[in-house]
Structures are given as structure tokens and as C-alpha cells.
N, C-alpha and C positions, 0 to 999 in steps of 0.2 A: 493651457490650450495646447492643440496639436492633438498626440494621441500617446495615451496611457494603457497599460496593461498590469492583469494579476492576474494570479490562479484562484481557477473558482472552484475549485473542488478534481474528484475523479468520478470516473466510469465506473462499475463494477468490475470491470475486464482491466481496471488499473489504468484509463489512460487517462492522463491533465484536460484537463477542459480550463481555457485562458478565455478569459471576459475582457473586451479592448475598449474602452473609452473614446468616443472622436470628440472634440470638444474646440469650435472653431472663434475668431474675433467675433463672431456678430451674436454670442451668447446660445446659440445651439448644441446640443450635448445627445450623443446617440452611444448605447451602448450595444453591442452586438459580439456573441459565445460562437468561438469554434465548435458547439457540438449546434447540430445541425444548422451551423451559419447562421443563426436568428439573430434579429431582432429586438433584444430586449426591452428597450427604452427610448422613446425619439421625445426629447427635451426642448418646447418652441419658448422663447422669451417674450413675456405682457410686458404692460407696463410697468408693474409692482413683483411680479411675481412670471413661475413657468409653468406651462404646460403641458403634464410628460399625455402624451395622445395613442402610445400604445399600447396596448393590453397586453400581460404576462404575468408572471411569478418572480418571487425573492429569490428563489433557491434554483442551484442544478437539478435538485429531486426532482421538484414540481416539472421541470423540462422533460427529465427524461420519463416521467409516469401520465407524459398530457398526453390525449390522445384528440385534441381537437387543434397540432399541426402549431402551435400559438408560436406566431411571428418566424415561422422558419421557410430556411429555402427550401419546396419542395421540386422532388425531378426522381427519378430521370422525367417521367409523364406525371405533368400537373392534369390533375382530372381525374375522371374516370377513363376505362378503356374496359370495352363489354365483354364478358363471359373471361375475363383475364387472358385473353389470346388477339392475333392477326396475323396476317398474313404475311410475310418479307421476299422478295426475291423468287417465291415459289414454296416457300420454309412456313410452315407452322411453327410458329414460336405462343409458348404457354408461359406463363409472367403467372407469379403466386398471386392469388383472390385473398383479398384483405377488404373488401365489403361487400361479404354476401357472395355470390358469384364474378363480382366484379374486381378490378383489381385499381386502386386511387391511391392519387400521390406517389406515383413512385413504389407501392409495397410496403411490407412488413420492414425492412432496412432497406428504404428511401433516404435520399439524401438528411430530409429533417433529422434521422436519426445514427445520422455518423459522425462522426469525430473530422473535422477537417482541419487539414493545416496551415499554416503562414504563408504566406507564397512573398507579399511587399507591406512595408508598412511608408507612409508618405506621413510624416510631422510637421508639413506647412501648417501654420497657423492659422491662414487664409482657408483654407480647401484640406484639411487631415482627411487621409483616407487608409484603408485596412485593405490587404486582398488576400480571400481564404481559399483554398485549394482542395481537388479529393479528387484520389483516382478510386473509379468505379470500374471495378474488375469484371471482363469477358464472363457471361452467367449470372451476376447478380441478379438475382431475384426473376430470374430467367432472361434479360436483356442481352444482346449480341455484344458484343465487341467493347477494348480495353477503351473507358473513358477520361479522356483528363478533362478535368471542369475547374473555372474559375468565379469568384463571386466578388465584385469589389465594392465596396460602401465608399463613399465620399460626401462632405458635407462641406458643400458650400452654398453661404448667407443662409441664407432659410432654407434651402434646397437639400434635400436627401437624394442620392444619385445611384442607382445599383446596377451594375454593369455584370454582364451573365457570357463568359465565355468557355468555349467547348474542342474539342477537337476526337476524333473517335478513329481507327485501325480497321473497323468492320461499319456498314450499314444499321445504323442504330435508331431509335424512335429518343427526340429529344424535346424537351418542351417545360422550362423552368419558369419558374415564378417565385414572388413572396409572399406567403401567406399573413401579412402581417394584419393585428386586428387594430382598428382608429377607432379613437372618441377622441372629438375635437373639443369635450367639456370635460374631459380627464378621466379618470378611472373612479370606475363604479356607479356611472350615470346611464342609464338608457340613453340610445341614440332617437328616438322617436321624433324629436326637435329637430334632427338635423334634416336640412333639404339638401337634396342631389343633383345635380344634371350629367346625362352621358350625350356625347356626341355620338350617338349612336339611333340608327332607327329600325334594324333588324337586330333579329334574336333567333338562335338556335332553338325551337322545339324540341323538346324534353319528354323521355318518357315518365312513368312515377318512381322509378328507381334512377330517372337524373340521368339515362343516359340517352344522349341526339338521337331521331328518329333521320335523320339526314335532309331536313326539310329547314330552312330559313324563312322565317318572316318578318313580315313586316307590321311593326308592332307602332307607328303613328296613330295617336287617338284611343290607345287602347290604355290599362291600369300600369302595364310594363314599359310607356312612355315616358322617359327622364330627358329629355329635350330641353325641358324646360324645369326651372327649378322646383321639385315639388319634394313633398314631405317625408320622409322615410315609412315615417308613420310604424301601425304595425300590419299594414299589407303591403310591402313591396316585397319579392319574392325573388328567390333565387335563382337565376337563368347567366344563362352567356351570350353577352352583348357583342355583335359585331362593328367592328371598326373598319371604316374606307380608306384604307394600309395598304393598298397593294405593295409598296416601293420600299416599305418596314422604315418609315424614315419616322423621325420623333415629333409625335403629333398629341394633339391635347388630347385626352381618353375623358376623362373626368372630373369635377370638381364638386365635392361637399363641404357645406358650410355649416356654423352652428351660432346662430343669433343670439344664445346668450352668452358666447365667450366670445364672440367676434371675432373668430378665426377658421379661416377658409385654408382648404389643402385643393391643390388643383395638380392631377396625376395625365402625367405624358408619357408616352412609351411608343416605342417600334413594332411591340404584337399588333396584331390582326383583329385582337377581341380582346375579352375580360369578363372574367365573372366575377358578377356580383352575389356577396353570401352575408347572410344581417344574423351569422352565430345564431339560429335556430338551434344548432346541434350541442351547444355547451349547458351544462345540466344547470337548472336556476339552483344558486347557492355556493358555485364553484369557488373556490378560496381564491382570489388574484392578491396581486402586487400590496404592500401598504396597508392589508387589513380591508382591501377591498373586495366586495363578491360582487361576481359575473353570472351571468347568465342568457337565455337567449335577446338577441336585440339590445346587449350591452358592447356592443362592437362590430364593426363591419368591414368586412374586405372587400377590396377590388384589387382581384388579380390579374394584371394584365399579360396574356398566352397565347399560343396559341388554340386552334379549336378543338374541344374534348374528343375522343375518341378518333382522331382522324387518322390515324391507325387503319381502321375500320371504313372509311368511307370518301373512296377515293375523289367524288370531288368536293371533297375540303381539301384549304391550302396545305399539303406537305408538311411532316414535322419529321422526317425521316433527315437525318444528319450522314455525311458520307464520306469516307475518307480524304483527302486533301481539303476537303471546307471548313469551313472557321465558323462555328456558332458564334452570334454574337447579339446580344438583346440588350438595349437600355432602357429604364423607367427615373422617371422623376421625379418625386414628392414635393410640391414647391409648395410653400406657407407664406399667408399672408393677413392680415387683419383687414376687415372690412366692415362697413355701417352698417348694419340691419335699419331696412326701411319700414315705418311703422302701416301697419296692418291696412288703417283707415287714409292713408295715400296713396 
């Protein structure tokens, strides 16, 4: 118990890549790589047996040849941001296009794909936690000003905890998340069983290339309605949910369950919103974790961020970070088992 580390291999450019173990009393076990902060493994304990809930690879290869982001921290800007530009202070600033004309996740070297360092290791047995580091240099991928960023996992009882802090030199656009992928039935199951709820009743309008037209709706009653527990199926679609956050304080976002493992993840966080994405984009047949294959609708995120592009569209809430301010975001993945009530009740 506590927390473990090895080396998992190197970069091409020679650098170590260290794999850290958190592994606490109450039988939860997460594994998560200094190369782009992921995710690797989140470990919930059954009765008889565990199960690991998120999607990834065995190897460093497989990490650094993904291109569908699998379980990393991404930033600087989770999302899109349109035509790969906005506006700052009066400044044109141009950010490299890595989808199409747009520019997501952060870029070609986003965070998902740097090597980040140690910063604290916590080996309480109760609560083990990791905290991983990267300075994001003035220019990166056309972003303003010298970044320091921090990213901390902690796990306590059933509770995965990841804490996102920032501080910048220059006026910067900042806007982190985890892109991590769940199946509450393990690896290599479609999620179509599982049902959903968001506390959320508006949704950001989407153009067809997924980027905000700057219009909010209100989506009660309509097929993008998760209020209430309903099926994943294979029509729920990928949009960003709004959350009633003004005060960034740590409130319920969401909860997905899966009636035939009997285990519920219920996600709380300080963002504003969250997107929701059901991995349409992972090619069916993809090689995952254990011999498993992935494909679309075999795993799904909820990232909780703030709103895509708002860069671009002054009244969405601000994600511009500015000198003497403290970024600072928390998300919560709490796990728990629950009854599945029979259809005909």
C-alpha cells in the first residue's frame, strides 16, 4: 500500500518515463505515467474480484503512438479553439491546427505528450498521492507566457481525486482536464448498458466540425436530456454540458452506472461544464489493455472544463489565466456499488 514506482521504458529523445502505483487500505489501486500525466489503470474492488474501469495500453509505445489522447492530462486548451487563433489583449495570437483548421487539446505537444516531472510523492496508506509537474515554455505551440503546471492524483476509499494547478508570467488561455476513458464493466465491453445522469440542462450548440456557434440551450425534453437516468445506448452524442458553477465550488457533475457490475462512478468538479464523448473516434479493432480491443462506444469520458473555444467568444465564462492568479480545479471520481432495480418495478 501507499505508493510505488518504476521505470517504464524511455522516449526516443532518451527520456525515462516512471509508472507510479497508488495503492490505498480500502483496496483501490491506480496507476498513472509521467509521460503525459495519464491515467493508466483506476483498480475498484467487488466482492470476489476488481475492476480496472479504464481504458489504455500495456506498453509506453502504445501511449506515445495514440492518437485518441487515452487517459491523459490534456491543456494547455482542452477542446477545440477555431481557425487555431484569438484574440489577447489586442495581439493575434496563432496556436498550431492539429484538426483540420482547428487547433484541440492543447496541439501537436500538448501536455498529453510531454514528459512531466515529480514535484511530491505522499505514501499515507489511507489517502497515497503523486504530484506531477511541467513547465510549459513562453511559445509553445504558439501559447503566451512561461507556464508552471501541477497535476495531483490522490486516492482515497473509493475516491480518485485530481487536483490541477497553474500559475503563468504572461496572460495565457488555460483550461485542463482528464481525458480519461470508463467502462464500469471493464475492458472490452461496449458501454451501451450503461445509464447516465448529468446535472445539467443546457448545452453548448455545436457546429459540424464540434466547434460552439456561441449559443446555449436548453436541452430539457429533448434526446441530449441526461437529468434523468437514461441509457447510453448508441444515440447519445457528443456535446458540452453546462453546469450551474458560477462560484467553481465542487459540485455533483455526473453519475454513470452499469447494472450488470453493479457499480456506480459519480463525478464532481469545480468546472463550469463538461464534455461528454462515447470514443466514436477510436477505430473498432484498436488493440487495448490485456488482449482487449476497443472501439467506438467502448468507453466514455466526461471531462470536466471549462467552455470550448471561449477564447473566441467573449461571453462564455473566461479561461484566460493572468499573472499573480493561482489556477486551481478539482474533480472527483467517487465509486460505489449499487442495486439495479428490476425493469418490471
Amino acid at each position: 500500500m501507499g505508493v510505488s514506482c518504476r521505470s517504464w521504458g524511455f522516449t526516443p529523445a532518451g527520456a525515462e518515463i516512471q509508472l507510479f502505483t497508488l495503492k490505498n487500505s480500502s483496496g483501490c489501486k491506480a496507476d498513472i505515467s509521467t509521460f503525459g500525466a495519464a491515467l493508466l489503470g483506476l483498480e475498484i474492488p467487488r466482492e470476489d474480484n476488481t475492476i480496472d474501469v479504464v481504458l489504455g495500453f500495456d506498453s509506453l509505445e502504445e501511449y506515445m503512438n495514440d492518437g485518441n489522447y487515452m487517459g491523459a492530462t490534456v491543456g494547455r486548451v482542452a477542446g477545440r479553439i477555431s481557425n487555431a487563433s484569438f484574440n489577447l489583449d489586442g495581439q493575434k495570437i496563432r496556436l498550431d491546427n492539429n484538426e483540420g483548421p482547428n487547433h484541440l487539446h492543447g496541439g501537436k505537444n500538448g501536455f498529453s505528450s510531454r514528459v512531466w516531472g515529480i514535484a511530491a510523492c505522499n505514501r499515507n496508506e489511507e489517502a497515497p498521492a503523486i504530484t506531477l509537474s511541467l513547465h510549459s515554455p513562453d511559445g509553445t505551440n504558439g501559447y503566451p507566457g512561461n507556464l508552471l503546471v501541477e497535476t495531483t492524483f490522490t486516492l482515497k476509499g473509493t475516491t480518485l481525486r485530481i487536483d490541477y494547478r497553474a500559475i503563468t508570467d504572461q496572460p495565457t488561455p488555460l483550461n485542463m482536464t482528464s481525458h480519461a476513458y470508463f467502462n464500469l464493466n471493464g475492458n472490452g465491453c461496449k458501454i451501451n448498458n450503461h445509464e447516465l445522469k448529468l446535472h445539467a440542462i443546457k448545452s453548448a450548440a455545436t457546429d459540424k466540425a464540434m466547434i460552439p456557434t456561441g449559443e446555449i440551450n436548453n436541452i430539457s425534453g429533448t434526446a441530449a436530456d441526461f437529468t434523468q437516468f437514461t441509457l447510453l445506448g448508441d444515440t447519445a452524442q457528443d456535446r458540452f454540458y453546462v453546469l450551474d458553477n458560477e462560484q467553481e465550488e465542487l459540485v455533483p457533475a455526473a453519475i454513470g452506472r452499469c447494472n450488470e457490475s453493479g457499480l456506480e462512478m459519480e463525478i464532481l468538479t469545480t468546472q463550469p461544464g463538461m464534455q461528454l464523448y462515447t470514443a466514436d473516434g477510436i477505430a473498432p479493432g484498436t488493440a487495448g489493455k490485456k488482449g482487449s480491443l476497443y472501439g467506438p462506444r467502448y468507453g466514455f469520458c466526461i471531462e470536466p472544463m471549462g467552455y470550448p473555444d471561449a477564447v473566441n467568444h467573449p461571453e462564455f465564462p473566461s479561461v484566460i489565466l493572468n499573472p499573480g492568479e493561482k489556477y486551481h480545479h478539482s474533480t472527483e471520481y467517487r465509486f460505489r456499488n449499487f442495486t439495479a432495480v428490476p425493469e418490471n418495478d
